[in-house]
C-alpha positions in Angstrom: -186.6 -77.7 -111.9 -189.5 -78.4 -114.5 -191.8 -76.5 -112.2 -189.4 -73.4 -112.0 -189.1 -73.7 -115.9 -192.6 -73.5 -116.1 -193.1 -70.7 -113.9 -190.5 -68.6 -115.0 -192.3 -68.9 -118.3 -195.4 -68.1 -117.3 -193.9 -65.2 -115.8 -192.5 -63.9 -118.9 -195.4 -64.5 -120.7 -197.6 -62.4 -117.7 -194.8 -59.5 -118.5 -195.1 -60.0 -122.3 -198.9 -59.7 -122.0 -198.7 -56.2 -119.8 -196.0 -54.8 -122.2 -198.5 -55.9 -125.0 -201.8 -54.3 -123.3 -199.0 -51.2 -122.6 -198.1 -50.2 -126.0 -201.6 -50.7 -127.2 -203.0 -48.8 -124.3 -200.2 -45.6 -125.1 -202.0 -43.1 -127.1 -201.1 -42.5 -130.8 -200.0 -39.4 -131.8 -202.4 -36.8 -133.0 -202.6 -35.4 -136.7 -204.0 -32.1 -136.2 -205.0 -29.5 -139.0 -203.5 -26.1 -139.4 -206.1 -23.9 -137.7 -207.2 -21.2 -139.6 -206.9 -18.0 -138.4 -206.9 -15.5 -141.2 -207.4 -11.9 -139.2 -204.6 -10.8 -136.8 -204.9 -7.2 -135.0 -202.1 -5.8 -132.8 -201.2 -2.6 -131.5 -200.9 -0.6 -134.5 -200.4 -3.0 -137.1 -202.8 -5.5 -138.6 -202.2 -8.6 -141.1 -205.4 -10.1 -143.0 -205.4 -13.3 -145.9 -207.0 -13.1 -148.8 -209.2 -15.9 -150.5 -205.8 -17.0 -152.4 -204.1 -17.1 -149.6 -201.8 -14.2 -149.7 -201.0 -12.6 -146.2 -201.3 -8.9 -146.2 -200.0 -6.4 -143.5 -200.5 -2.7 -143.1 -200.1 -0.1 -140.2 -197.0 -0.1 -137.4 -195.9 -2.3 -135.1 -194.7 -0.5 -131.8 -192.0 -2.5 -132.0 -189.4 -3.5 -135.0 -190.9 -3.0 -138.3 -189.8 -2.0 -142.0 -190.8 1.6 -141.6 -193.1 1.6 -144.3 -196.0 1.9 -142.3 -198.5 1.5 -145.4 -202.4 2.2 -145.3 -204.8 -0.7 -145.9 -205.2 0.6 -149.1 -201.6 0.3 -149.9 -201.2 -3.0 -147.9 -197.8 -5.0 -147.9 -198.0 -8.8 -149.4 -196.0 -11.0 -147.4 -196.2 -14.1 -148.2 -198.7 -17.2 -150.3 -200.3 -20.2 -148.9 -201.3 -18.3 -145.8 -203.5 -20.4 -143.2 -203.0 -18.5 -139.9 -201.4 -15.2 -138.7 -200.8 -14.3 -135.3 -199.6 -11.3 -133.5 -198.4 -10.7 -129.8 -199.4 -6.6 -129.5 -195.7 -5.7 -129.3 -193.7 -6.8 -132.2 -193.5 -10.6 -132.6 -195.8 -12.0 -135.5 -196.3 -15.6 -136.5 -197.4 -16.7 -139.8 -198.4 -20.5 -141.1 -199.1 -21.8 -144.1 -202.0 -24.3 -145.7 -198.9 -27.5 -144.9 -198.1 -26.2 -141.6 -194.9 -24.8 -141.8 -193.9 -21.8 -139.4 -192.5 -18.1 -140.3 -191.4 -15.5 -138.5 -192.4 -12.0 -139.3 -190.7 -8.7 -137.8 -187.6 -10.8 -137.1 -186.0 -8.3 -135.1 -188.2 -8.7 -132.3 -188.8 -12.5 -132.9 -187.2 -14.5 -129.8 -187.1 -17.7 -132.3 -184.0 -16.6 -133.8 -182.3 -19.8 -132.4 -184.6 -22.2 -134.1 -184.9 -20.4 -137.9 -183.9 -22.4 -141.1 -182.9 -19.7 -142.4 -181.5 -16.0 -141.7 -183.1 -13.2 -141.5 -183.1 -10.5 -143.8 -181.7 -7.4 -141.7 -182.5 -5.0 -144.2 -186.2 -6.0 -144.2 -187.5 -7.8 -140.7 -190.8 -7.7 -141.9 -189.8 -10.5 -144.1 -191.1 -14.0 -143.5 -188.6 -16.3 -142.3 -189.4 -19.9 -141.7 -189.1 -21.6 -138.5 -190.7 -25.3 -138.6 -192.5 -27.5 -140.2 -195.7 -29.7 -138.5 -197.4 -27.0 -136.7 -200.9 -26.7 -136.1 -201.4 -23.3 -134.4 -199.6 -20.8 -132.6 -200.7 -18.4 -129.5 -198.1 -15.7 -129.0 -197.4 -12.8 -126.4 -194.8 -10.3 -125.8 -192.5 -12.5 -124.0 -193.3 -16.3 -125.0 -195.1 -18.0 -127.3 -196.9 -21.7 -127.6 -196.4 -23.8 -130.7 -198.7 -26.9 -131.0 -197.4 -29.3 -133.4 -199.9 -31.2 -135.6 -198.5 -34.4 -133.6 -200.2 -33.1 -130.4 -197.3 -31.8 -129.1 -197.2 -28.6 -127.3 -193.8 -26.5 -126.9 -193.2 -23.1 -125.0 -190.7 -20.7 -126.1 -189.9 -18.0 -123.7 -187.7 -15.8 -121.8 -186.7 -15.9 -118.3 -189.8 -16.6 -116.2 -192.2 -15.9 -119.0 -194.1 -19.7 -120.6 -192.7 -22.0 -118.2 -192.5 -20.1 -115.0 -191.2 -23.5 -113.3 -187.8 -23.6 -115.4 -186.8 -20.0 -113.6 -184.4 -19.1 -116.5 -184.1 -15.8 -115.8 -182.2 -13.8 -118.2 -182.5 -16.8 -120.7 -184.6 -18.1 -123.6 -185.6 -21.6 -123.8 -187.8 -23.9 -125.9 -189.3 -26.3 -124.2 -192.0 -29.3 -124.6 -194.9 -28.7 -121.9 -197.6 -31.5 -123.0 -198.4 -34.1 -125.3 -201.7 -35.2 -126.9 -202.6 -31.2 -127.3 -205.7 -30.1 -129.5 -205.8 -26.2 -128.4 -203.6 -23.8 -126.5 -203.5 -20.1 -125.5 -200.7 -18.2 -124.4 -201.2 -15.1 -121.9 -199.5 -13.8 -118.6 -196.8 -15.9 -117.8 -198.2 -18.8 -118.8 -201.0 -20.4 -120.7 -203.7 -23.3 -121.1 -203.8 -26.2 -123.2 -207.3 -28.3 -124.2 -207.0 -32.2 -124.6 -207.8 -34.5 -126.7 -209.8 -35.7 -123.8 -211.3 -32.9 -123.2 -209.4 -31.8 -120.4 -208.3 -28.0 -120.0 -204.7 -27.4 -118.1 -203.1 -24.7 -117.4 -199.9 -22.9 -115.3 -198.6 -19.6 -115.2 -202.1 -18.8 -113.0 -200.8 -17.6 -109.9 -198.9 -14.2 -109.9 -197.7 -14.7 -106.4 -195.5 -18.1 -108.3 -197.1 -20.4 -106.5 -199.2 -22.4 -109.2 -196.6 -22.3 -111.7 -196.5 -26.1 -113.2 -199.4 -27.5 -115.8 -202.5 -28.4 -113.3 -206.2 -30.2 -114.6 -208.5 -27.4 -114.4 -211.8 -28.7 -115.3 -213.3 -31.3 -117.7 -215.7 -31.5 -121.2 -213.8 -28.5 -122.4 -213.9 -27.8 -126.1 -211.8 -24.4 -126.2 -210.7 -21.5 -123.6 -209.7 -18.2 -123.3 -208.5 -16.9 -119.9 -212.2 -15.8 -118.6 -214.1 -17.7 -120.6 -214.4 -21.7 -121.7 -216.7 -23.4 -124.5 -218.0 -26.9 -123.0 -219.8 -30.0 -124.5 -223.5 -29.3 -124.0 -224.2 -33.2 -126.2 -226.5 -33.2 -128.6 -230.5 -32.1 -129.4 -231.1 -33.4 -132.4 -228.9 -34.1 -134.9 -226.7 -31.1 -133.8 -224.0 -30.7 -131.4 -224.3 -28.6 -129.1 -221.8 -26.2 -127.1 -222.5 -23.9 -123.4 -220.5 -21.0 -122.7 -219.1 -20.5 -119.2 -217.6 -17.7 -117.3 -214.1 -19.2 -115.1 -211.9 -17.3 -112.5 -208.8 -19.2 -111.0 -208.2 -17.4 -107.2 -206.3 -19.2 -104.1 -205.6 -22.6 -105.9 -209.9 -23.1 -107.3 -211.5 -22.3 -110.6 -215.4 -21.1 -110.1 -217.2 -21.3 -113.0 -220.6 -19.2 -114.1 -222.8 -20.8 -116.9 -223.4 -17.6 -119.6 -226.6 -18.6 -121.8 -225.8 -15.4 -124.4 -222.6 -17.6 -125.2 -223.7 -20.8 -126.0 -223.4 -22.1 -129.1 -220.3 -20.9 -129.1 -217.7 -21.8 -132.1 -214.4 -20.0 -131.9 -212.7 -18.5 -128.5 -210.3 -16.0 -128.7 -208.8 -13.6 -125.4 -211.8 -11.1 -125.5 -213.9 -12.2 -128.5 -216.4 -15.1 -128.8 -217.9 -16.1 -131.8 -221.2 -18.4 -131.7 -222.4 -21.1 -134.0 -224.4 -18.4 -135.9 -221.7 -15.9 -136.7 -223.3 -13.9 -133.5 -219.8 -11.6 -132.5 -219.3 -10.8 -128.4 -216.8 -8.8 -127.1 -215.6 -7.9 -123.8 -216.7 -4.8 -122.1 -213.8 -3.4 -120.3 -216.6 -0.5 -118.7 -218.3 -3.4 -117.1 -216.3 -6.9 -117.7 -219.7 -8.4 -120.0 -219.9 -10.0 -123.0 -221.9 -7.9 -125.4 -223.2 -9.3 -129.2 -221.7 -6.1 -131.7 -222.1 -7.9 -134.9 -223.9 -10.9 -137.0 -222.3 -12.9 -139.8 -219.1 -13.3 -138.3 -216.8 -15.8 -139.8 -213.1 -14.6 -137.3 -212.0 -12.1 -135.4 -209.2 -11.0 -133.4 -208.9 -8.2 -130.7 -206.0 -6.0 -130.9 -205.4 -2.9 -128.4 -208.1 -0.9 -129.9 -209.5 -2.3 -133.0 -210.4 -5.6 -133.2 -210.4 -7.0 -137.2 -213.3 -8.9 -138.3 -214.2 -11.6 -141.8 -218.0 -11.5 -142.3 -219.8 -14.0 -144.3 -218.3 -14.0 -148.0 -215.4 -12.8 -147.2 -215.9 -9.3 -146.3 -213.1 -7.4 -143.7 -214.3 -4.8 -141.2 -212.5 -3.0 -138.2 -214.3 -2.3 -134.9 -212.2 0.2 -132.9 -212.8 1.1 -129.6 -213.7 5.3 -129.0 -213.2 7.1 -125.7 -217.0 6.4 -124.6 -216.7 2.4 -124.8 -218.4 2.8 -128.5 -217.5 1.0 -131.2 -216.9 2.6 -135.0 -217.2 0.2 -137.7 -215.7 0.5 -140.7 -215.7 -1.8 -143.7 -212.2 -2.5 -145.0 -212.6 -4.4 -148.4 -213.7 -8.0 -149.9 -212.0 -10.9 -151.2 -210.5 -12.3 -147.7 -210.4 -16.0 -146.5 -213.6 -17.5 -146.2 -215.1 -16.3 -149.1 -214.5 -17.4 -152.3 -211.9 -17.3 -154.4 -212.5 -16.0 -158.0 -215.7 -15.2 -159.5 -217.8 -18.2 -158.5 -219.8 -15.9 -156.2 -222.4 -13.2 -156.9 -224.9 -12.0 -158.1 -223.9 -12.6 -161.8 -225.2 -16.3 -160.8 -229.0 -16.2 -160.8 -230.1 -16.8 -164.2 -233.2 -17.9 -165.9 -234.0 -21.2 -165.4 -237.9 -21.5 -165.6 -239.8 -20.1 -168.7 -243.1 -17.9 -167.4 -245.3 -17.2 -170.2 -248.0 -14.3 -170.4 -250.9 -15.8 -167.7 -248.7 -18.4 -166.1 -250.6 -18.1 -163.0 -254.2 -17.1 -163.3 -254.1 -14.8 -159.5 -251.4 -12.7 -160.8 -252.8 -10.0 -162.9 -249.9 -7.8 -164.8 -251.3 -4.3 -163.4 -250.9 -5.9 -160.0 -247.3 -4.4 -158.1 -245.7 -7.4 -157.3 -246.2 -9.2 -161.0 -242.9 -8.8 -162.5 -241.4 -9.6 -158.7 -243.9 -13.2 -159.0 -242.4 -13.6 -162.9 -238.9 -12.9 -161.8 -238.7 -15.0 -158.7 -240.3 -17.7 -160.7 -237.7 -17.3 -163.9 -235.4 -17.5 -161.5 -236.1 -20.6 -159.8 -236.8 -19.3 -156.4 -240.4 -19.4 -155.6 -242.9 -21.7 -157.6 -246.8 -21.4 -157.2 -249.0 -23.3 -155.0 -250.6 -24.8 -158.1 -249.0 -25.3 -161.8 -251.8 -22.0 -162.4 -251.9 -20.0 -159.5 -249.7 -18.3 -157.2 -252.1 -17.2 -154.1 -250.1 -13.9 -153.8 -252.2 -13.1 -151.0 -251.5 -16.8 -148.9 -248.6 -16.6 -146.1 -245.5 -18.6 -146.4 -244.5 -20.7 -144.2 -241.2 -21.4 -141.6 -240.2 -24.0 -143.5 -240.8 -22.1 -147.0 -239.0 -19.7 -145.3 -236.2 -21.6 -144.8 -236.0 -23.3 -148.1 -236.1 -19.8 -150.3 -233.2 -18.1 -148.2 -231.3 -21.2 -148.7 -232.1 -21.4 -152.6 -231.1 -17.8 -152.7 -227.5 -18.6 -150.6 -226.7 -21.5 -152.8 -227.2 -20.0 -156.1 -225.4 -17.1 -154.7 -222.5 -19.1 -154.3 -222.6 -21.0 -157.1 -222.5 -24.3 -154.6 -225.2 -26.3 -156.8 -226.4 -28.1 -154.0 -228.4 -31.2 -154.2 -231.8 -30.6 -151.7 -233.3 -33.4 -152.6 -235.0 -35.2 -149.4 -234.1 -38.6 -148.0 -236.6 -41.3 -147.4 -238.8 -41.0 -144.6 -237.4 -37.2 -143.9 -239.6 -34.1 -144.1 -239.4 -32.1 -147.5 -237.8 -29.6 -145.9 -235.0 -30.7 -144.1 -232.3 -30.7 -146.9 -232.7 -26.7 -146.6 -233.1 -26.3 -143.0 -229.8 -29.0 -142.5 -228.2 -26.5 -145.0 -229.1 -23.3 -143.2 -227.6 -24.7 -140.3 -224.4 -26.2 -141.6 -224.0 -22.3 -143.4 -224.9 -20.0 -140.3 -228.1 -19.4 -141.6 -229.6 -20.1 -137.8 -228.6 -21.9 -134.7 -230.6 -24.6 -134.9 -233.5 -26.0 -136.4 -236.8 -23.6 -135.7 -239.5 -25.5 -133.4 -242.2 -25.0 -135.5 -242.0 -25.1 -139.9 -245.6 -25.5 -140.1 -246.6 -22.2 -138.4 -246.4 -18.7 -140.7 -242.7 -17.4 -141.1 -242.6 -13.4 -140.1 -241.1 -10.6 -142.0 -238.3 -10.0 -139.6 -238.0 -14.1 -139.7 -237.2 -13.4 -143.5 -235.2 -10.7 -143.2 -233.0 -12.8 -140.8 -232.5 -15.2 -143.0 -232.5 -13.5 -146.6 -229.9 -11.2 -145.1 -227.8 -13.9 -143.8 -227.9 -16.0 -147.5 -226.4 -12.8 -148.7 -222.5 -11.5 -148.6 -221.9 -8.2 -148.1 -221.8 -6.8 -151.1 -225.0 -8.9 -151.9 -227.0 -6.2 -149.9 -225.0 -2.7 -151.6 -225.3 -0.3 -152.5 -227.2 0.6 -149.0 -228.8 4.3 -150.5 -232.4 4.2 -149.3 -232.5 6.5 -146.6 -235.2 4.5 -144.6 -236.4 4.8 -140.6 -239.2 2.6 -139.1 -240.9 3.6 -135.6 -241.5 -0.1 -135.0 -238.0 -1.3 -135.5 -235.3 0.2 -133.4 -232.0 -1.0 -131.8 -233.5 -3.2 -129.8 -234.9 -5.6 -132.1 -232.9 -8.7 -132.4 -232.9 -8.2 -135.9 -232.8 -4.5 -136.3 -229.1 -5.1 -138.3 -230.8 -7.3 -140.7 -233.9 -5.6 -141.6 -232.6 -2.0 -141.9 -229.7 -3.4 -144.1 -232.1 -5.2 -146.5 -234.5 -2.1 -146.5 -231.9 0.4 -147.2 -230.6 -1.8 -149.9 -234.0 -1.7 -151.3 -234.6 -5.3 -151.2 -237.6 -4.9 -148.1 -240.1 -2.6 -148.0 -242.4 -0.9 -145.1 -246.2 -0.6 -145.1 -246.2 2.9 -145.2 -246.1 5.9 -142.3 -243.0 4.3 -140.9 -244.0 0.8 -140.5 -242.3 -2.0 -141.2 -244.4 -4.5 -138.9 -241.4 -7.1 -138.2 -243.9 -9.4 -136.0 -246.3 -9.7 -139.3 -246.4 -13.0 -141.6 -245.2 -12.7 -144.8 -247.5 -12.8 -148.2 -246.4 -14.7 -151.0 -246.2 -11.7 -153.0 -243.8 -10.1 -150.3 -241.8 -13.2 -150.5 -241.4 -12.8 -154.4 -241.1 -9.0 -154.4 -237.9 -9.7 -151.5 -236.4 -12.5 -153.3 -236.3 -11.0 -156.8 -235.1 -7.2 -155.1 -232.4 -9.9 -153.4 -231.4 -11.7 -157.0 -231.7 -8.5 -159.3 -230.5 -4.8 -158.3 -232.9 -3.3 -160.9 -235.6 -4.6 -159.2 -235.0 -3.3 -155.9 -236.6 -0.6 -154.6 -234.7 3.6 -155.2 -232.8 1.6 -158.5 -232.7 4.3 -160.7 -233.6 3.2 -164.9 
């Protein structure tokens, strides 16, 4: 009897210990942030946030709508505290705010009637109504939509076959819970695919014929994914982390993957839009199914049926719509949107005198020479110092690393940031700037070489890139150079900074990108940056 006692305890304690190791071993829930996603393009209509957070709409949805139809100019506000907007193409529009709570906009067409707190206002459907509260992000087409909760949890509303193609609820709408422990989804087709917190992407819905209908592993070390193309963990070189960007298909039951160099680095996926750790914009060519780079500086973008909307660095909205030729027209919409700053922290108005330079402060720098009041300037300003406390050695090259360091001065000031550079022990002098022009989307990654001359175009890359916008306006110098064309990786940088008037040519059409930069051509650039009266065409 003892013996039976005694094993009979041991036995519970064996079941006691596996129930133990169980609930630790059960995965906690996630606490997910609300994704931002501040640009949202449909068919006709488009929504936008501003820095403060109000969502803005303008245009016509094909379907539903308030019949106002309003310009950008005369854009409807729709709600505060905006995070996130998203838009199917046909009607349906998802908004959530900073807390993640859910609203529906253009109720009418909104197949979440079921679920709303409140009631829709029938006498305005462009109205936000809210849904939820706890959600993370939201991927939405004509017929179903994916809510991730910031719990991990993903749920599918739908109708009929459409989001869950395995319920088969024809003629019906459903919400149902597909996954848990959810960190991305997309919604598309008749179905979607969800990322791990593992790592791991799933989807269902692939198959047209109905055959692969329920959630299936598709591949590991996936970050993010759109429907052609995923973002994988290519570990670390340095201190960075790095990302590749691959090319998938699913056909007869197997996913084949192609590696796509062009898109690594990549930061944000979206269904034809990728946008690299740079702010490097591709989008998919529907003439020859490629991804093709169309702009820099790129902060989000979504693709509508023609025009995709774009936020540039500082908060600056653009439109890129499609023409009949596969071209794209750009046209710049207005500032003030999310991810730039809110208020008047930023601008120009911010680089003030912070250094005193008295009449023969450097002793190479003679005042009939061009570039003095650029050297006295720069200097007043804090943004170039000489090589000596009494010279300058205008006629010396900078270096990569100097490079580096003015561009970032320039950014930070610009933005009022006030950030500390100041080296740690043992580190190079400077690697406070070059860690800050990577963490900004200054460059991709830290340049081989700091020791070697920095070229003009090099500069111009990264001058232009401190800049917002409206840093680099108003464009008016009328300027072509025979050595810089379209095909130069940094044709968009240089020719905006020249006809801004903050970079110069050598004369007879030259602007020798390849070249290394003078000290004096750093000062003249930098002050042209800083000060509008300096810059080259400024009238008075």
């Amino acid at each position: 009897m003892r013996i039976r006692r005694y094993l009979a305890a041991m036995l519970a304690l064996a079941l006691g210990a596996l129930l133990f190791q169980g609930a630790l071993a059960a995965p906690a829930p996630l606490k997910l942030r609300v994704r931002e996603q501040p640009v949202a393009a449909g068919f006709g209509d488009f929504y936008a946030i501003r820095a403060d957070g109000t969502l803005i709409a303008w245009g016509a949805p094909e379907f539903g709508g308030d019949g106002r139809d309003p310009s950008f100019e005369q854009a409807r506000e729709l709600m505060p505290n905006a995070a996130a907007v998203y838009t199917s193409g046909r009607g349906a529009t998802f908004a959530v705010d900073k807390e993640g709570g859910l609203y529906g906009i253009n109720t009418g067409t909104v197949r979440f009637l079921p679920m709303l707190q409140g009631e829709s206002d029938p006498d305005d459907p462009m109205k936000p109504v809210k849904i939820m509260d706890g959600v993370s992000m939201v991927s939405t087409t004509q017929f179903h939509t994916l809510v991730l909760r910031q719990n991990g949890e993903l749920w599918v509303q739908g109708w009929g076959s459409f989001g869950a193609p395995w319920l088969e609820k024809i003629e019906e709408s459903y919400y149902e819970k597909v996954m848990d422990n959810v960190t991305y989804a997309l919604a598309n087709g008749r179905g979607g695919l969800a990322v791990t917190a593992e790592n791991e992407l799933w989807g269902w819905g692939l198959d047209a014929s109905g055959q692969d209908n329920k959630p299936q592993k598709l591949a590991d070390n996936v970050l993010e994914a759109s429907w052609n193309v995923l973002v994988r963990d290519g570990g670390w070189q340095g201190m960075m982390e790095m990302t590749e960007g691959w090319r998938w298909t699913y056909e007869a039951g197997k996913v084949q993957m192609t590696r796509v160099p062009e898109l690594d680095g990549a930061t944000r996926v979206g269904s034809d839009a990728v946008i690299t750790r740079g702010g490097s914009l591709y989008l998919l060519d529907a003439m020859d199914g490629e991804y093709k780079q169309v702009m820099d500086r790129v902060d989000y973008a979504d693709c509508g049926e023609q025009t995709t909307l774009v936020i540039r660095g500082g908060g600056v909205l653009w439109s890129l719509t499609r023409q009949e030729d596969g071209s794209l027209k750009e046209q710049r919409l207005g500032t003030g949107f999310y991810g730039g700053t809110p208020g008047d922290k930023h601008g120009l108005d911010n680089f003030k005198t912070v250094n005193r330079y008295r009449a023969g402060q450097f002793t190479d720098v003679r005042a009939s020479d061009w570039f003095a009041d650029n050297v006295k300037s720069a200097y007043e300003l804090g943004l170039i110092k000489g090589n000596t406390p009494a010279t300058f050695a205008p006629n010396a090259t900078i270096t990569v690393a100097e490079a580096v360091t003015v561009a970032a001065r320039v950014r930070d000031i610009y933005w009022g940031e006030g950030t500390d550079f100041a080296a740690k022990a043992g580190a190079a002098w400077y690697q406070p700037y070059v860690d800050y022009a990577i963490a900004n989307r200054m460059m991709d990654a830290a340049p081989a070489d700091c020791d070697r001359p920095a070229t003009r175009a090099e500069l111009a890359r990264w001058l232009y890139s401190a800049l917002a916008g409206e840093g680099t306006e108003p464009a008016t110098q009328t300027v072509r150079f025979t050595d810089v064309t379209e095909a130069h990786p940094d044709y968009a940088c240089i020719m905006n900074l020249a006809r801004a008037g903050i970079m110069g040519g050598k004369g007879e059409g030259i602007f020798d990108p390849a070249a290394p930069v003078l000290r004096c051509e750093a000062a003249a650039m930098l002050s042209r940056a800083a000060l509008p009266s300096l810059r080259l065409g400024a009238q008075g």
